[in-house]
N, CA, C and O atoms as a GROMACS GRO file, in nm:
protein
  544
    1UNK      N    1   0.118  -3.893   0.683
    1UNK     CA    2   0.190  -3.784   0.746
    1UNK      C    3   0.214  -3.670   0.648
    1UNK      O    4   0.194  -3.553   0.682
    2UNK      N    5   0.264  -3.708   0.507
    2UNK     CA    6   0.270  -3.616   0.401
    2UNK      C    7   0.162  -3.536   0.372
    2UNK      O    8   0.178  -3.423   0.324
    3UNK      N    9   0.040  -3.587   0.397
    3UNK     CA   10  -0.121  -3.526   0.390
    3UNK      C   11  -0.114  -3.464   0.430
    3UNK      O   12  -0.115  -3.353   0.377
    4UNK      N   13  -0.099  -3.485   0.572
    4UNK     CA   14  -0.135  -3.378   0.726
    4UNK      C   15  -0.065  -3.234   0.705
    4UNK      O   16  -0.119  -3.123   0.696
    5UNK      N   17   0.080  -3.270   0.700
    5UNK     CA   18   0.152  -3.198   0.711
    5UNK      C   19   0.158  -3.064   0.533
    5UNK      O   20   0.200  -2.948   0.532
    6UNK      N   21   0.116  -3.122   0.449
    6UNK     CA   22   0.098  -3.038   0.333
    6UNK      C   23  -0.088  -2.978   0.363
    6UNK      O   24  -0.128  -2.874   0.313
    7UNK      N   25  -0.164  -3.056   0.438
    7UNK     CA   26  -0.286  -2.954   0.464
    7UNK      C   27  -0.252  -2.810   0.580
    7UNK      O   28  -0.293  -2.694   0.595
    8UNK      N   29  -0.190  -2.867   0.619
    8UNK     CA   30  -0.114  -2.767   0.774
    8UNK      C   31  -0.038  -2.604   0.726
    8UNK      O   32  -0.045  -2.494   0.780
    9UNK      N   33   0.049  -2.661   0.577
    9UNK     CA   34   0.056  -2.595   0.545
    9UNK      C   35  -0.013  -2.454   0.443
    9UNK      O   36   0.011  -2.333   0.444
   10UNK      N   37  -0.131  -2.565   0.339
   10UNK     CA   38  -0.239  -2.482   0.285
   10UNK      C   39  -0.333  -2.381   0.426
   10UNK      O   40  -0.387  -2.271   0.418
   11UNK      N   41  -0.322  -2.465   0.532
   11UNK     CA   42  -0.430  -2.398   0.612
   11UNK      C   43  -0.350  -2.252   0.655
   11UNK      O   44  -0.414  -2.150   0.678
   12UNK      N   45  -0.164  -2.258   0.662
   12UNK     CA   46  -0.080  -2.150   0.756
   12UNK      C   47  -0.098  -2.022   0.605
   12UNK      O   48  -0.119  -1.901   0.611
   13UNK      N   49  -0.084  -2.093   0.509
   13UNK     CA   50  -0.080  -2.007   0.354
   13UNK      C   51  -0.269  -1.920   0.354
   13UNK      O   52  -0.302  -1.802   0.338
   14UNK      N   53  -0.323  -2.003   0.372
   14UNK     CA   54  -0.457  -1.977   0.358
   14UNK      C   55  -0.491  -1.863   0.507
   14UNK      O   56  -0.598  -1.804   0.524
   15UNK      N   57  -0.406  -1.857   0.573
   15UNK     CA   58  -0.444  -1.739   0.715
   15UNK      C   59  -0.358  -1.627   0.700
   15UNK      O   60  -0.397  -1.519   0.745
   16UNK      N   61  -0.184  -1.641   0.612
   16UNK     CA   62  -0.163  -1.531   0.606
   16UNK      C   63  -0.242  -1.480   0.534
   16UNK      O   64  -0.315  -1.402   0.595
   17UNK      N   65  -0.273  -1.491   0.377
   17UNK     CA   66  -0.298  -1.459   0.248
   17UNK      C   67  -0.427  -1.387   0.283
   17UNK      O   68  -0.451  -1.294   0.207
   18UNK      N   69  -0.518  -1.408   0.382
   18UNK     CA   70  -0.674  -1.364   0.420
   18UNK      C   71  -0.635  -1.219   0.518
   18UNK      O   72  -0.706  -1.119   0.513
   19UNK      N   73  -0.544  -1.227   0.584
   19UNK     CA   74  -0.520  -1.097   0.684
   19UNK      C   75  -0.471  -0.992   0.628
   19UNK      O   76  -0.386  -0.990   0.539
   20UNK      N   77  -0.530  -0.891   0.687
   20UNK     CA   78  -0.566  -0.773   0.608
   20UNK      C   79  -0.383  -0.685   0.688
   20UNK      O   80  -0.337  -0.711   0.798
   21UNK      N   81  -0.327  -0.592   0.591
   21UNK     CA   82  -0.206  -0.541   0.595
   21UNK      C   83  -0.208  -0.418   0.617
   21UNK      O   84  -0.260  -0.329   0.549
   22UNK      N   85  -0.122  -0.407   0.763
   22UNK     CA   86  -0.150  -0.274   0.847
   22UNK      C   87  -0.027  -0.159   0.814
   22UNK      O   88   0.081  -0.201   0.772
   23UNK      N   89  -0.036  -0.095   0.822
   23UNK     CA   90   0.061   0.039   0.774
   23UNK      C   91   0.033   0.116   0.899
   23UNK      O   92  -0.079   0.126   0.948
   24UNK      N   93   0.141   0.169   0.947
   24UNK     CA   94   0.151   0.230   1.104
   24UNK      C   95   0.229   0.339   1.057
   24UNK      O   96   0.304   0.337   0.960
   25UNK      N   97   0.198   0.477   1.167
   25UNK     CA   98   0.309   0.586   1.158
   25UNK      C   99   0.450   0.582   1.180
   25UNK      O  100   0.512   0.480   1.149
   26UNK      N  101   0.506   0.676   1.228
   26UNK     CA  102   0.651   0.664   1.263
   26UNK      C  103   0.660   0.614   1.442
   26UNK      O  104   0.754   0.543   1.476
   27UNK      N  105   0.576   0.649   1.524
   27UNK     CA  106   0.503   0.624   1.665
   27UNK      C  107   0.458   0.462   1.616
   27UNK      O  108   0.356   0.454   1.683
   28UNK      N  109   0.463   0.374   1.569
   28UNK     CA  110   0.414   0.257   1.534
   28UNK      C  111   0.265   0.223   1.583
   28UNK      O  112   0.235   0.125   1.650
   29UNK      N  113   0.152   0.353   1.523
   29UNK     CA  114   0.048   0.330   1.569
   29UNK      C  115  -0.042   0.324   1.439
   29UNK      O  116  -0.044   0.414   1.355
   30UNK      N  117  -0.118   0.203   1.431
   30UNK     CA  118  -0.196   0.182   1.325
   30UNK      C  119  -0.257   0.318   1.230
   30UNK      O  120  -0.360   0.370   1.271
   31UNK      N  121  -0.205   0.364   1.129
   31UNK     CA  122  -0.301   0.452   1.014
   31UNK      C  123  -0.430   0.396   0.935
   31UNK      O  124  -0.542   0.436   0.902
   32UNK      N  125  -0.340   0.267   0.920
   32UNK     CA  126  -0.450   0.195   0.812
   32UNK      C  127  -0.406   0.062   0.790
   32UNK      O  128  -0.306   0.004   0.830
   33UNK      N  129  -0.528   0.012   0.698
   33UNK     CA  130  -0.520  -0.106   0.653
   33UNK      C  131  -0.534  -0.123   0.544
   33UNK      O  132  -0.585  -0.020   0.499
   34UNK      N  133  -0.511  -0.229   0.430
   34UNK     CA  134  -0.553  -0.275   0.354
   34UNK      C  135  -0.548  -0.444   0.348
   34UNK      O  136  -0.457  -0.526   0.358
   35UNK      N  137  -0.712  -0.454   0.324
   35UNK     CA  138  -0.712  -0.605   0.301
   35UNK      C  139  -0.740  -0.651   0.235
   35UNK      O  140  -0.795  -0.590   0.144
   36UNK      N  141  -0.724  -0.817   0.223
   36UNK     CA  142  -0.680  -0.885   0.062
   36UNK      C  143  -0.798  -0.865  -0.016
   36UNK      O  144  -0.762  -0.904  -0.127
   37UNK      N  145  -0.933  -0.823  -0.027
   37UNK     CA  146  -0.981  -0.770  -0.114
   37UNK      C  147  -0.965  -0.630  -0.194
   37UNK      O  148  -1.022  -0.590  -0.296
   38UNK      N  149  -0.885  -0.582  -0.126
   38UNK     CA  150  -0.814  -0.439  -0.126
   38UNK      C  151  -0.921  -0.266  -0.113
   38UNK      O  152  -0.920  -0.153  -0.162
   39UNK      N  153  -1.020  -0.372   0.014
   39UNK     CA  154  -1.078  -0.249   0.073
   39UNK      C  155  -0.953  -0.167   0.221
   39UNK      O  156  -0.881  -0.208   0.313
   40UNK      N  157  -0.996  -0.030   0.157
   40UNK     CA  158  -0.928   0.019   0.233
   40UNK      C  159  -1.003   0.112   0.397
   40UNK      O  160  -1.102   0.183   0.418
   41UNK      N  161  -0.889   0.058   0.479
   41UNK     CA  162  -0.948   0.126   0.631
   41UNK      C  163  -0.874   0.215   0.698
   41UNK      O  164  -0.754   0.204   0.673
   42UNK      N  165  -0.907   0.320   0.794
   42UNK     CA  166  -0.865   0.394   0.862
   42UNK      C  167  -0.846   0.335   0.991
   42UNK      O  168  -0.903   0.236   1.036
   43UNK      N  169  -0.747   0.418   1.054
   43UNK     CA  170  -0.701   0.370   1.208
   43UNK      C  171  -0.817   0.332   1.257
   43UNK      O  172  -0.809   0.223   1.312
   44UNK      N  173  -0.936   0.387   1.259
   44UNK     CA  174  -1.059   0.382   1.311
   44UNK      C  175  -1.185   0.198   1.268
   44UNK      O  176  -1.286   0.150   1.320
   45UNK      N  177  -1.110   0.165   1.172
   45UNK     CA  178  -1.158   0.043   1.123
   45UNK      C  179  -1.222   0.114   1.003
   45UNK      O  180  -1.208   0.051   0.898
   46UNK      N  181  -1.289   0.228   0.993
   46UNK     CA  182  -1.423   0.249   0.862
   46UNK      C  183  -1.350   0.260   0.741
   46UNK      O  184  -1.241   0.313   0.717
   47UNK      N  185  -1.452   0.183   0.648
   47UNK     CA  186  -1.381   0.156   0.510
   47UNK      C  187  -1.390   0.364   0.493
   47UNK      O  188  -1.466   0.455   0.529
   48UNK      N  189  -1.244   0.345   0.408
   48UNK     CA  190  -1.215   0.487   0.353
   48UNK      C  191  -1.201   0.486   0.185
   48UNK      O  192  -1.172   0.586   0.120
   49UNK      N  193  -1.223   0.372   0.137
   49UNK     CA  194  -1.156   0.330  -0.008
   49UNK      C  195  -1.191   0.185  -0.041
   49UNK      O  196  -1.231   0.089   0.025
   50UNK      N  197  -1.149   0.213  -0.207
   50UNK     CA  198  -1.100   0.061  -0.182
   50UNK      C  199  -1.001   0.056  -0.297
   50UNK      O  200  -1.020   0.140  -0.385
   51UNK      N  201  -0.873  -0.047  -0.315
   51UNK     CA  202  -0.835  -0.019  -0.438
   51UNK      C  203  -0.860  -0.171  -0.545
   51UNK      O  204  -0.820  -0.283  -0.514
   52UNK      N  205  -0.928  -0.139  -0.660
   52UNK     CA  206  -0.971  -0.264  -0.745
   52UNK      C  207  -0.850  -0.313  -0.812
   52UNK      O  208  -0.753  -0.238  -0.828
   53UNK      N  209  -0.851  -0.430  -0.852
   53UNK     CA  210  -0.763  -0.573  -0.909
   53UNK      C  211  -0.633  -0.455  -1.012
   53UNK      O  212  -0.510  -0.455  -0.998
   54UNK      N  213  -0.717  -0.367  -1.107
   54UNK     CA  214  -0.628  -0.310  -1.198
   54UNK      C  215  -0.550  -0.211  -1.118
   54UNK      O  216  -0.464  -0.166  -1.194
   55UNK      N  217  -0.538  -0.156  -0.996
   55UNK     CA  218  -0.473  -0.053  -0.950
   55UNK      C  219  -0.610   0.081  -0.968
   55UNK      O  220  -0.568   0.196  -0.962
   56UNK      N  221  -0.671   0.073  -0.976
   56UNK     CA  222  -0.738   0.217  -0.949
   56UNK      C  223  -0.773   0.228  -0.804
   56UNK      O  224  -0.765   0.132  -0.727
   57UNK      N  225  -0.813   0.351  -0.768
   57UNK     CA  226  -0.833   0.333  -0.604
   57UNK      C  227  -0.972   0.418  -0.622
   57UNK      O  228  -0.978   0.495  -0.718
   58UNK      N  229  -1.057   0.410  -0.556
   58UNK     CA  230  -1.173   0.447  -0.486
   58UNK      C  231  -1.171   0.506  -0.386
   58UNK      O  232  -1.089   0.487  -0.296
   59UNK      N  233  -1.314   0.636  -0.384
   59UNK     CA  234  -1.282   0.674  -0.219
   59UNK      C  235  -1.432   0.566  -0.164
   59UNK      O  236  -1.484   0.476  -0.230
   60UNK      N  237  -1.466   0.608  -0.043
   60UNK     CA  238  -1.574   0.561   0.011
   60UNK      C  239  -1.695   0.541  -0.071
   60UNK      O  240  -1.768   0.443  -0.058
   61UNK      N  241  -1.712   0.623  -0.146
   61UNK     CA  242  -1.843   0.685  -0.249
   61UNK      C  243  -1.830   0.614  -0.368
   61UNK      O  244  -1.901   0.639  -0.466
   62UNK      N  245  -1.704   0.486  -0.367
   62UNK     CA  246  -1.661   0.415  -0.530
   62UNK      C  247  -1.662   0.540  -0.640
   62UNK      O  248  -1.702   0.522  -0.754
   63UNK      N  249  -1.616   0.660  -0.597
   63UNK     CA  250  -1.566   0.746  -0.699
   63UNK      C  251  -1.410   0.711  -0.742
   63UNK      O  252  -1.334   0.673  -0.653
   64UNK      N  253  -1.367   0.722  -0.864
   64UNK     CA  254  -1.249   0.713  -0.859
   64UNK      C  255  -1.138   0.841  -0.839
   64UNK      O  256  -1.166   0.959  -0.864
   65UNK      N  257  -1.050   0.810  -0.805
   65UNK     CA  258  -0.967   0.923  -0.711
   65UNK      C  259  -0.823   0.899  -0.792
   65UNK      O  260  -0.747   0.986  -0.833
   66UNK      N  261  -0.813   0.810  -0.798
   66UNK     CA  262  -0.665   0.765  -0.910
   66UNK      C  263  -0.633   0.671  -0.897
   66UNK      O  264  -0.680   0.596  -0.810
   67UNK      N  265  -0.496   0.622  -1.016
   67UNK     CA  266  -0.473   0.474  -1.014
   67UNK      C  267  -0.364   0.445  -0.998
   67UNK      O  268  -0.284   0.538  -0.993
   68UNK      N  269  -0.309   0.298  -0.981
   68UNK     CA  270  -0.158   0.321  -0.961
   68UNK      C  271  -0.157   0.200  -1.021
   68UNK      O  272  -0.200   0.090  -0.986
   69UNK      N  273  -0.085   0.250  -1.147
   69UNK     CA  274  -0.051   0.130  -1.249
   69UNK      C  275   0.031  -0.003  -1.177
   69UNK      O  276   0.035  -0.014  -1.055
   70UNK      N  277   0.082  -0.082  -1.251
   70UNK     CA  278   0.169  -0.194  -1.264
   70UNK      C  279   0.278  -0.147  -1.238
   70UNK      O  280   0.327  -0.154  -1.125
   71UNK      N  281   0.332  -0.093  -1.335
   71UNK     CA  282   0.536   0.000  -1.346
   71UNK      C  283   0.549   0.068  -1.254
   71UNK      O  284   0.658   0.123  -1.244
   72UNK      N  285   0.432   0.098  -1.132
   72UNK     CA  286   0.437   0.202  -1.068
   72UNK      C  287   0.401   0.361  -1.051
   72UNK      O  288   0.414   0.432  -0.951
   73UNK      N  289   0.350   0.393  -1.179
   73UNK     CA  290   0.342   0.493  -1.234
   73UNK      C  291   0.185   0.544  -1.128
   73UNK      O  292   0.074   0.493  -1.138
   74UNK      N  293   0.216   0.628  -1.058
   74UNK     CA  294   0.083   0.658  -0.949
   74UNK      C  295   0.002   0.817  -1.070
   74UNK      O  296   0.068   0.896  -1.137
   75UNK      N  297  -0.113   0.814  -1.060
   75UNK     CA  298  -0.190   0.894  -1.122
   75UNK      C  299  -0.326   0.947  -1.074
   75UNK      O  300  -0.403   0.874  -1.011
   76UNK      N  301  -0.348   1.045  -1.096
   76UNK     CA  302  -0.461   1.124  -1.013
   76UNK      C  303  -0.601   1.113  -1.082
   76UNK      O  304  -0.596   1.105  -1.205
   77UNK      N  305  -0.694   1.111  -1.040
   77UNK     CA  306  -0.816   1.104  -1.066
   77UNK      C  307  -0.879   1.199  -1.201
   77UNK      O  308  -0.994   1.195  -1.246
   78UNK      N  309  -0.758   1.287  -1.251
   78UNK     CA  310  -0.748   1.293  -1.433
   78UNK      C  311  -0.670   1.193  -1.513
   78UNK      O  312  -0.681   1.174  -1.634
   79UNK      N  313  -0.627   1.160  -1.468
   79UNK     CA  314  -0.504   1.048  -1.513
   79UNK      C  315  -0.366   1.097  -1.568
   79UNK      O  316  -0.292   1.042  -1.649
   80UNK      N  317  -0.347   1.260  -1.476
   80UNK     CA  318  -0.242   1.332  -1.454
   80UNK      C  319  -0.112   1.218  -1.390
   80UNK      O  320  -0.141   1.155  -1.288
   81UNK      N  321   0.000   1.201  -1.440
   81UNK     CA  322   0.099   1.138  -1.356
   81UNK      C  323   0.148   1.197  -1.270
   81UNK      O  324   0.233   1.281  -1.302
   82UNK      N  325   0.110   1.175  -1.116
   82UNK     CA  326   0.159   1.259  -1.015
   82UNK      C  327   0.304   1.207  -0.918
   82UNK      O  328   0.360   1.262  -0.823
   83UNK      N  329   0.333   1.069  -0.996
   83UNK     CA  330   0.436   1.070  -0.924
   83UNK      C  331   0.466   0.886  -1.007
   83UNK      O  332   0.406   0.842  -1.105
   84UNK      N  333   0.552   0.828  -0.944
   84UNK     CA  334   0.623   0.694  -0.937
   84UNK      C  335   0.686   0.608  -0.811
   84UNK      O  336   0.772   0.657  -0.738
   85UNK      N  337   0.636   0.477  -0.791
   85UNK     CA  338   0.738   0.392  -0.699
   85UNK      C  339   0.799   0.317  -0.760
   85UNK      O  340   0.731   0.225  -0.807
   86UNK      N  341   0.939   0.315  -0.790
   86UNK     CA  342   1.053   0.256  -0.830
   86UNK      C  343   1.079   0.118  -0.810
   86UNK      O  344   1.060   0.078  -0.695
   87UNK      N  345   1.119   0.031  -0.899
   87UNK     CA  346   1.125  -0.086  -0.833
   87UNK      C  347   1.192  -0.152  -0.718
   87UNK      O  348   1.174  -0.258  -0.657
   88UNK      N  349   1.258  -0.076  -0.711
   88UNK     CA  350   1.383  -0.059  -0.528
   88UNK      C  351   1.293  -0.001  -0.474
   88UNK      O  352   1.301  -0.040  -0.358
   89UNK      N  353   1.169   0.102  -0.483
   89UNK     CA  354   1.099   0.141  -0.379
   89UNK      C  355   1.139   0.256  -0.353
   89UNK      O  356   1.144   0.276  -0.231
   90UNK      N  357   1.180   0.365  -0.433
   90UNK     CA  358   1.211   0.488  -0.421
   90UNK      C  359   1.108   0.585  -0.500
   90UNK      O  360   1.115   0.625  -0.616
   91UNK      N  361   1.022   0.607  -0.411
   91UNK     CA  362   0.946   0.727  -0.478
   91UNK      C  363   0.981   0.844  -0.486
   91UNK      O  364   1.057   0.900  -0.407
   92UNK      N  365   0.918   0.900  -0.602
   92UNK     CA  366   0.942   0.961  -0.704
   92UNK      C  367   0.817   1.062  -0.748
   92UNK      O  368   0.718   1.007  -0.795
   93UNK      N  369   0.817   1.230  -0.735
   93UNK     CA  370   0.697   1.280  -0.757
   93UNK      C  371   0.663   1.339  -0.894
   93UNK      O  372   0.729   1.284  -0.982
   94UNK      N  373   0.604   1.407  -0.925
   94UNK     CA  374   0.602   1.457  -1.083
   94UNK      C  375   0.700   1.505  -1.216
   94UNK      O  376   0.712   1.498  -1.339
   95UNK      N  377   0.770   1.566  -1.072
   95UNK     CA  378   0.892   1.627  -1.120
   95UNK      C  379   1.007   1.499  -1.109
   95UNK      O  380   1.127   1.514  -1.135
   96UNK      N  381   0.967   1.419  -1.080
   96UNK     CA  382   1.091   1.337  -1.073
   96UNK      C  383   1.199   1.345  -0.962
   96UNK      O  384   1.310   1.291  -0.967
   97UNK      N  385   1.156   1.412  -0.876
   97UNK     CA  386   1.263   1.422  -0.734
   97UNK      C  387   1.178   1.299  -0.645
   97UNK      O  388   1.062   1.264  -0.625
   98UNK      N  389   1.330   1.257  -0.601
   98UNK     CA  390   1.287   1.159  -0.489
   98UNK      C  391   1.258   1.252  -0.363
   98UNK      O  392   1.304   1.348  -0.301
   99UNK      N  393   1.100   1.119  -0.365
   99UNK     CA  394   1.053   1.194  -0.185
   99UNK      C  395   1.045   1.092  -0.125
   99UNK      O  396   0.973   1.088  -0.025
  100UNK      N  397   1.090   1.018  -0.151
  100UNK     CA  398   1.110   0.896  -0.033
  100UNK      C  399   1.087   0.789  -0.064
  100UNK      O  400   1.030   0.772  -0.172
  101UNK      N  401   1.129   0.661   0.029
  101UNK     CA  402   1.124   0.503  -0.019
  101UNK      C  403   1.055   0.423   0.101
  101UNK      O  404   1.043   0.440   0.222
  102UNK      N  405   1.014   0.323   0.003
  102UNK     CA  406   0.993   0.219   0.092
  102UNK      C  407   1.091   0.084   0.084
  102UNK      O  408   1.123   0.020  -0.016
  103UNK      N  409   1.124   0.063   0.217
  103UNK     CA  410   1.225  -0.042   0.190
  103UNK      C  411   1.211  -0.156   0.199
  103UNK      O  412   1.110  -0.179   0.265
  104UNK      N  413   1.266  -0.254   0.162
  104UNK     CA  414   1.209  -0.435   0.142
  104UNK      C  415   1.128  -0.501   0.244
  104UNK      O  416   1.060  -0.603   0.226
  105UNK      N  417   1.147  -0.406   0.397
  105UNK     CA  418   1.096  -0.474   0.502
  105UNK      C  419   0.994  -0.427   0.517
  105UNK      O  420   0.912  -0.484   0.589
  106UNK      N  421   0.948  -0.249   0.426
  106UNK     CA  422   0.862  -0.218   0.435
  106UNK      C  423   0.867  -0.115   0.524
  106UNK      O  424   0.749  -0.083   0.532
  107UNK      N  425   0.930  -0.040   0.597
  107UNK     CA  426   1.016   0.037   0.619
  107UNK      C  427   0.990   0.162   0.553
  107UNK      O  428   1.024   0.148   0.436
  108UNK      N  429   0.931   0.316   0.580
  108UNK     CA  430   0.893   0.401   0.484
  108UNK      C  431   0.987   0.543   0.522
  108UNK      O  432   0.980   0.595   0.633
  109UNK      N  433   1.056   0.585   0.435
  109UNK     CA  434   1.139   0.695   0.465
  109UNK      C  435   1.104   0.852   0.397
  109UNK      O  436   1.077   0.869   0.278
  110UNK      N  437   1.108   0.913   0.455
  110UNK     CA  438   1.094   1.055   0.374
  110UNK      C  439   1.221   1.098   0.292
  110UNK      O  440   1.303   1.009   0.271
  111UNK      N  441   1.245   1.209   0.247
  111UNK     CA  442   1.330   1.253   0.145
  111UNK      C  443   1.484   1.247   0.212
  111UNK      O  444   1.592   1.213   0.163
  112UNK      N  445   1.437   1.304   0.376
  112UNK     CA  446   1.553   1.301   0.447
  112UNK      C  447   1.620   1.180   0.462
  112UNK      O  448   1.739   1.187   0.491
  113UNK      N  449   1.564   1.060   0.445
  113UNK     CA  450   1.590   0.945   0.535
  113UNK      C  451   1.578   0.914   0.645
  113UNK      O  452   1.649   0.839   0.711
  114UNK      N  453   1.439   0.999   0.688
  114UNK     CA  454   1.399   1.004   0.809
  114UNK      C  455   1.297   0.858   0.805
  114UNK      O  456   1.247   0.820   0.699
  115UNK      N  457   1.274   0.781   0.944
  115UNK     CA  458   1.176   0.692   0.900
  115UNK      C  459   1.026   0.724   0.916
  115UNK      O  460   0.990   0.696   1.030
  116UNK      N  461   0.941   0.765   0.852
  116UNK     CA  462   0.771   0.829   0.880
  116UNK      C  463   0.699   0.701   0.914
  116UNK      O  464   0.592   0.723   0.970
  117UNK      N  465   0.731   0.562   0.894
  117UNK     CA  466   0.612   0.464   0.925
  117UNK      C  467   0.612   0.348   0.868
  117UNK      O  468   0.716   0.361   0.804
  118UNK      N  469   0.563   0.214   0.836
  118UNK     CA  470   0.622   0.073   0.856
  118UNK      C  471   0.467   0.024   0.739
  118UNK      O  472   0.347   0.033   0.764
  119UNK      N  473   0.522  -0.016   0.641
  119UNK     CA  474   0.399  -0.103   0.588
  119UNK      C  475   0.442  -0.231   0.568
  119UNK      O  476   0.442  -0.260   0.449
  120UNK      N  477   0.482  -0.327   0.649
  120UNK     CA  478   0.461  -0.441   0.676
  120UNK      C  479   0.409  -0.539   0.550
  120UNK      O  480   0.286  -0.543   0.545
  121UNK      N  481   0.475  -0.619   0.448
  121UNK     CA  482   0.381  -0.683   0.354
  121UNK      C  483   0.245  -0.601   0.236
  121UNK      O  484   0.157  -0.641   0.160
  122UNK      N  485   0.285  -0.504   0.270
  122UNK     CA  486   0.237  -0.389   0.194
  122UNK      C  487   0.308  -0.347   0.006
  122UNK      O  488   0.402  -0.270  -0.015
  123UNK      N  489   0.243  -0.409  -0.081
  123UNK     CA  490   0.334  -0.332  -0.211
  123UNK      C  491   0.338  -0.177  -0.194
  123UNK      O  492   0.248  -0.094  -0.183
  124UNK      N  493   0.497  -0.167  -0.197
  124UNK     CA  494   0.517  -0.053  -0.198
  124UNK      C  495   0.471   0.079  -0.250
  124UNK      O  496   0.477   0.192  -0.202
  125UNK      N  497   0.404   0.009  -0.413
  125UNK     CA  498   0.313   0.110  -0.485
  125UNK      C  499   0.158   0.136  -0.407
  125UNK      O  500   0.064   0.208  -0.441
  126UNK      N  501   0.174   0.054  -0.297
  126UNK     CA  502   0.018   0.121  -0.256
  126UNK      C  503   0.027   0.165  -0.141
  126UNK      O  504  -0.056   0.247  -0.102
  127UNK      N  505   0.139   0.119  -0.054
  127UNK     CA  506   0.192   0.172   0.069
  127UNK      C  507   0.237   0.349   0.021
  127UNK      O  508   0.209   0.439   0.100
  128UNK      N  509   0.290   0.373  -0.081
  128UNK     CA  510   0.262   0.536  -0.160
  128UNK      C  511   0.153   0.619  -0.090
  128UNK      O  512   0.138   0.717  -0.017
  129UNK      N  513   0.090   0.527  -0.152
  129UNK     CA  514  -0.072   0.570  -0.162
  129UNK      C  515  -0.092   0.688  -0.012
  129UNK      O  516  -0.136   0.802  -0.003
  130UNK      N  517  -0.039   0.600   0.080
  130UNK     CA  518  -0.078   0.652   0.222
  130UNK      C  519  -0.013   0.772   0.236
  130UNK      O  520  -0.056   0.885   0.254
  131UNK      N  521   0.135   0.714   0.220
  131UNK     CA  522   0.267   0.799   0.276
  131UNK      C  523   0.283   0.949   0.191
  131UNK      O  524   0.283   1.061   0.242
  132UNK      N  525   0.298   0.912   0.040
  132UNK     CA  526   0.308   1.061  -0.037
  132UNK      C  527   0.226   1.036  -0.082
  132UNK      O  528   0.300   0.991  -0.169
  133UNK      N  529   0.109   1.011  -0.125
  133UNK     CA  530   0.021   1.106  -0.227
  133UNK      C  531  -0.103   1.124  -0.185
  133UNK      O  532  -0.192   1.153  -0.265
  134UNK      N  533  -0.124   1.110  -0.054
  134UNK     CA  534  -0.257   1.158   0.004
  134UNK      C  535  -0.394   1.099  -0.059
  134UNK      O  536  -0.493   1.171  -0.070
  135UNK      N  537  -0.393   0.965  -0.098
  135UNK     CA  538  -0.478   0.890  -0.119
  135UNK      C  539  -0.491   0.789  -0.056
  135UNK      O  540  -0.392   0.733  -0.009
  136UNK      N  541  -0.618   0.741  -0.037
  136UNK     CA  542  -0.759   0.832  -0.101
  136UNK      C  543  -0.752   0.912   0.066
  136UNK      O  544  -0.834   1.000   0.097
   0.00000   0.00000   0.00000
């Protein structure tokens, strides 16, 4: 029974961990995806990106477009620092003014505290990606 029930569980671990993580507008209608290989898709399904293991992101063309470190530190395709996601999830643009957060549930707010859109299981440093910095 201990078998069964610990394969049951590798198999429930093994189906989230494979499904790819949707990011929706403020209308809760799909923008995008990213999935666990960390190719990236448009509402439309077509790969638009992809972002590799170290944080760099790709557009379609595997050009690089910018990266988004570890600490958060988001950077542009000079390796200009164009902004930060905070470890609470408060982004942060060049200048250092907050433009908005993402919150634990994933939950994405603009400067106002308005809510713009939902990334669901999404790290917040790449859920960015979509919301402020127009990448890719």
């Amino acid at each position: 029974m201990k078998k069964i029930l610990f394969v049951l569980l590798l198999m429930i671990g093994a189906t989230t961990v494979c499904t790819a993580q949707t990011l929706r507008d403020g209308n809760n209608s799909t923008v995008g995806k990213i999935e666990r290989d960390g190719t990236i898709r448009d509402r439309n399904n077509s790969k638009i990106g992809k972002i590799d293991s170290d944080g760099t992101v790709r557009d379609r063309n595997n050009s690089t477009i910018g990266k988004v470190e570890r600490d958060g530190i988001v950077r542009d395709r000079y390796n200009s620092r164009i902004g930060k996601v905070e470890s609470d999830g408060t982004v942060r643009n060049s200048n250092n003014s907050r433009i908005g957060k993402i919150d634990r549930d994933g939950t994405v707010r603009n400067a106002n505290n308005s809510t713009i859109g939902k990334a669901d299981g999404v790290e917040p440093r790449y859920a960015a990606l979509f919301f402020f910095f127009s990448m890719p």
